[in-house]
N, C-alpha and C positions, 0 to 999 in steps of 0.2 A: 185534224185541221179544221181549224172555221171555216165554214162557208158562208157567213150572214152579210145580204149585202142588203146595203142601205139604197132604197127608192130615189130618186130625183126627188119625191113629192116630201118624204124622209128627211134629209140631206137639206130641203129649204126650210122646211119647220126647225129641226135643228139650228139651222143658219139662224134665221129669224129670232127666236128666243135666247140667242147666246148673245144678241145684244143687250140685255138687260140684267148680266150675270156680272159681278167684279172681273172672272177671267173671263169674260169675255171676249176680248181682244185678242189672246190667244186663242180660244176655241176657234176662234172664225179663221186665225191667221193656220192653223191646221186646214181645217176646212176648206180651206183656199189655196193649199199649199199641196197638200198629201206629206208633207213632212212626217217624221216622228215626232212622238209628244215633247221624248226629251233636247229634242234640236231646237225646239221652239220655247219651252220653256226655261231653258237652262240658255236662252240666246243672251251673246252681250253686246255693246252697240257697237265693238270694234270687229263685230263678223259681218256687219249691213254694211253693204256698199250703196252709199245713197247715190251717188253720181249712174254707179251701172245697176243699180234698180236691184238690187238678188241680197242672197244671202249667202258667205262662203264661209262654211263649214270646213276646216280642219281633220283632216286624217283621225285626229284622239275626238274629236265628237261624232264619228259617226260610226255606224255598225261595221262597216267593210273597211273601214282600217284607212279610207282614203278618203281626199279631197272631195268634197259636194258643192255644186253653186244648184242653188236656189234660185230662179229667176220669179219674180214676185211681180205678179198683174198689179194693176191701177190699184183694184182693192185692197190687195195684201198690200202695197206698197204705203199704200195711203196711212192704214194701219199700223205697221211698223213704224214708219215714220212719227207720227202720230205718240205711240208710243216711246220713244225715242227722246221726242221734245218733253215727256212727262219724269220718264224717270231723272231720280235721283240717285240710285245706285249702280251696282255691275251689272244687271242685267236690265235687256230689254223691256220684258215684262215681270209687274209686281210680284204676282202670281204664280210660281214656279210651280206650283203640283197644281195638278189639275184632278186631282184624285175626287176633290169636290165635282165635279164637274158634271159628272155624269148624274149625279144626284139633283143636281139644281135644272139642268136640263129634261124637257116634258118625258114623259115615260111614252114609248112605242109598242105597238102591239108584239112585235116580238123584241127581246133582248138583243142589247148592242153594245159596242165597247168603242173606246174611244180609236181605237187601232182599225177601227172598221171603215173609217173614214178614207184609208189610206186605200181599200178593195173596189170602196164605192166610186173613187175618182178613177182609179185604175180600166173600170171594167163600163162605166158609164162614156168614158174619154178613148174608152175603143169600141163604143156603140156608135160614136160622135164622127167613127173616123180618122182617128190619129194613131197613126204607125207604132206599132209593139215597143220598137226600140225603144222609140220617143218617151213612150209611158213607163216603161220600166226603169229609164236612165231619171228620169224626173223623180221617180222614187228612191232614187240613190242606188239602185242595183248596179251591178258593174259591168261594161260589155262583154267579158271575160264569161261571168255568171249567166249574163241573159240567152249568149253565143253558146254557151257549155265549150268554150275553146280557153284553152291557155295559153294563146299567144292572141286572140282578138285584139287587145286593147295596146300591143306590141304596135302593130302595122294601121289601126285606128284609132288615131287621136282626137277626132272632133266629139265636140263635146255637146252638138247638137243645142248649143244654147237657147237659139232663134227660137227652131222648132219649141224645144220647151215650155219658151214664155207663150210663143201662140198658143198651146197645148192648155197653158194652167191661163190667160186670157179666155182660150174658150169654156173653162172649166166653168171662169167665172161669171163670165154671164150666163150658164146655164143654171149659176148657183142661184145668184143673186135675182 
């Protein structure tokens, strides 16, 4: 298993220099997100809900077989958005593999992967003070999984939305 976790100091150099990258706009909407690469890059504009700010994801795009909403801070929103009014085609962003990405992005003293991004907000965002669940459901885990119970998600249905977006709001002004 990996353990390489990306700094705060990390995570804004990163930040920072993916503004001047073509995917850009994706790297940063990861970065701002903890999403997976491919939830963001394979996104299309009829999974953005512009009126409720998020991103819902479909049971067949995501790892666990079930529904994800994304709730998308000012930044990510802005972005997306953003994106949105540019494309011409089915997807969100141009840019669909970010495979480039890591290469156009500055080299760090130690080796990092783009999935790393998703441990960095995880484990910074419970330094920060936001409740286990919160942070694990934002990364799409499922109460079921996070509980280790098989009937958790039977008897709780909240989807902790709120929390969430406060969660990836703090995220991002600790990004940005």
């Amino acid at each position: 298993k990996r353990k390489r976790l990306l700094s705060m100091d990390e995570m804004r150099t990163l930040y920072a220099a993916a503004g001047d990258l073509d995917c850009g706009s994706a790297a940063r909407v990861l970065m701002l997100t903890g999403a997976r690469l491919s939830e963001i890059t394979q996104l299309r504009p009829s999974e953005v809900d512009l009126i409720g700010r998020c991103i819902r994801l479909t049971g067949d795009r995501t790892k666990n077989g079930q529904t994800h909403i994304i709730p998308l801070s000012d930044a990510a929103f802005a972005i997306v958005a953003q994106q949105i009014r540019l494309t011409d085609g089915n997807y969100v962003f141009q840019h669909r593999t970010l495979n480039r990405l890591k290469g156009q992005l500055p080299e760090l003293n130690e080796d990092y992967r783009v999935h790393d991004f998703r441990r960095a907000i995880a484990t910074h965002l419970s330094k920060a003070g936001v409740d286990p669940i919160t942070v694990e459901m934002l990364l799409g885990h499922t109460l079921d999984k996070i509980l280790k119970s098989g009937v958790a998600s039977t008897y709780n249905t909240d989807d902790r939305i709120d929390q969430r977006r406060d969660a990836l709001t703090t995220w991002a002004n600790m990004l940005i």
